[in-house]
N, C-alpha and C positions, 0 to 999 in steps of 0.2 A: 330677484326671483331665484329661489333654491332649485337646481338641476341636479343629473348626475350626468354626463357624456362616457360611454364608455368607447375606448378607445382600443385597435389594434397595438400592440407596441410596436409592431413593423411600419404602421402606417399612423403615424401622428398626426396627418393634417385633415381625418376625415372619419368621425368616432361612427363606430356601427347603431348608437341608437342614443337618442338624448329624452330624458324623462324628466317633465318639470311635475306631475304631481306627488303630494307625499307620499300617500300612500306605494304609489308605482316606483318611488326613490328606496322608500322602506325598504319596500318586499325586495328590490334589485339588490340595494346592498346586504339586505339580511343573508340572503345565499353565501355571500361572502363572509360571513361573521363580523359585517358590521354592523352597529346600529345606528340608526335614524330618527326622528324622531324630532316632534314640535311640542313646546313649552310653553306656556300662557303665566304670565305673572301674576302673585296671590294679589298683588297690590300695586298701583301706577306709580310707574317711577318715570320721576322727572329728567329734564337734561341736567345733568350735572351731578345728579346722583352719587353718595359717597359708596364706598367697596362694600359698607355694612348692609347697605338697604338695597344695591344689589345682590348680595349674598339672603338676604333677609326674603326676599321678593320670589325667590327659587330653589328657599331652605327644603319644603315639603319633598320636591320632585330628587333635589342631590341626595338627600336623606335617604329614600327609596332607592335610591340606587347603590347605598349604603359606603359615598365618596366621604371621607372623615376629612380631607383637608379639602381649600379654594382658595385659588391664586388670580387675582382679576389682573387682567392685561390689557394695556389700552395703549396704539398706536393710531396715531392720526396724521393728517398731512404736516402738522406743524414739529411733529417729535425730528429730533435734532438729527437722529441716528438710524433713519426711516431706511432710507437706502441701505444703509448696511443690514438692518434687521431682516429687509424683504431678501438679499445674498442668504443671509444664513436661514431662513427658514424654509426656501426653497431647494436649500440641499435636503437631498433624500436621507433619513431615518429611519429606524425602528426603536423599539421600548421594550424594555422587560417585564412591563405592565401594559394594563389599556390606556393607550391616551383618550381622554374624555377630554372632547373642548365643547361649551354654549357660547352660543354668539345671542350677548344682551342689547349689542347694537352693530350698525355696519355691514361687513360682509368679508370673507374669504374665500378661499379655494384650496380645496385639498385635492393632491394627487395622491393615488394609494394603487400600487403596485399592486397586482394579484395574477400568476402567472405570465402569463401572454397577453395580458391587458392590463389599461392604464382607468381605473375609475375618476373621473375629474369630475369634485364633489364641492358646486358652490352653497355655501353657508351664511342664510342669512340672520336677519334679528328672530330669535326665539328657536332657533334649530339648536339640538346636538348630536355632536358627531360622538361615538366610540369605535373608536379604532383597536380592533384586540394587539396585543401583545404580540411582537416578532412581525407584523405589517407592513412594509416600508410604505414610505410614502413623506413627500413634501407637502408646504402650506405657501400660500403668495398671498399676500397684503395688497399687491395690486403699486403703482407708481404713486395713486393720491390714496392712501391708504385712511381707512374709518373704520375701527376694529374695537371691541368691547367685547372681551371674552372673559370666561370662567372658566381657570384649567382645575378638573378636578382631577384629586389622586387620593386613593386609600391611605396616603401618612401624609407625615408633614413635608418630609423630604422629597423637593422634585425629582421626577424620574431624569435619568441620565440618558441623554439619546445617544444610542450610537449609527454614528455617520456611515454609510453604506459606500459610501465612494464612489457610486453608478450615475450617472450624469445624463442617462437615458431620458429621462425624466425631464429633462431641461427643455428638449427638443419638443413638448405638447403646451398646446394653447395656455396663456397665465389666466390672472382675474381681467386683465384690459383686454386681450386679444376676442 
């Protein structure tokens, strides 16, 4: 189920208000210059689905959003280098662009800094998340990780994250907690 917790930074163990419907996710993050938002596919895609007919399945909506490139990511509990990927994706970042992630299956959790609070933004099948440009914020895959995304970006070239160094982040609930 898609939430957002928003959290004290002072106070990690105990978020001032958790919201599981869209709309109340939406509006909370929009304040922040996020965006939110749920996806319906043009057409059923099965398990196993290749990169083309998931890109195909949600050309309409990336189009509109006017993302030129898509990079499909898929980690699951059998990927060799799970554990390491969930270390690195949980370090705190930001972008010189928006990061646009859809989740076409699974689930994650995004943390996204903004002042004196911690947004914890879980993402399930058919959500996307944009995060504007200069936002820090981390991502968990969770220990038994089931992840099927589409990172979109305006070129071909992935954006460059650069690493925040702040570890604050570390200290609030993951996707298992």
């Amino acid at each position: 189920m898609s939430y957002v917790a928003v959290y004290p930074v002072a106070s990690p163990d105990t978020p001032n208000k958790v919201l599981t419907h869209v709309e109340d996710i939406a509006a909370t993050l929009s304040a922040q210059g996020v965006r939110f938002e749920r996806w319906q596919p043009a057409m059923a895609l099965e398990q196993g689905a290749t990169e083309a007919q998931m890109i195909a399945a949600y050309k309409a909506q990336i189009d509109a959003l006017g993302y030129g490139a898509v990079e499909v990511q898929r980690v699951s509990t059998d990927h060799p280098q799970k554990d390491e990927l969930r270390a690195r994706y949980r370090d705190e970042r930001r972008y010189a662009e928006d990061h646009a992630c859809f989740f076409v299956a699974g689930q994650g959790l995004f943390n996204l800094r903004v002042g004196d609070y911690v947004y914890a933004v879980r993402c399930d099948k058919n959500d996307l998340l944009v995060i504007p440009a200069g936002l820090a914020h981390g991502f968990d895959i969770g220990e038994n990780p089931h992840c099927v995304t589409l990172r979109l970006s305006r070129t071909q070239q992935a954006p460059v994250p650069e690493f925040t160094g702040d570890t604050a982040g570390a200290g609030f609930p993951g996707l298992d907690d």
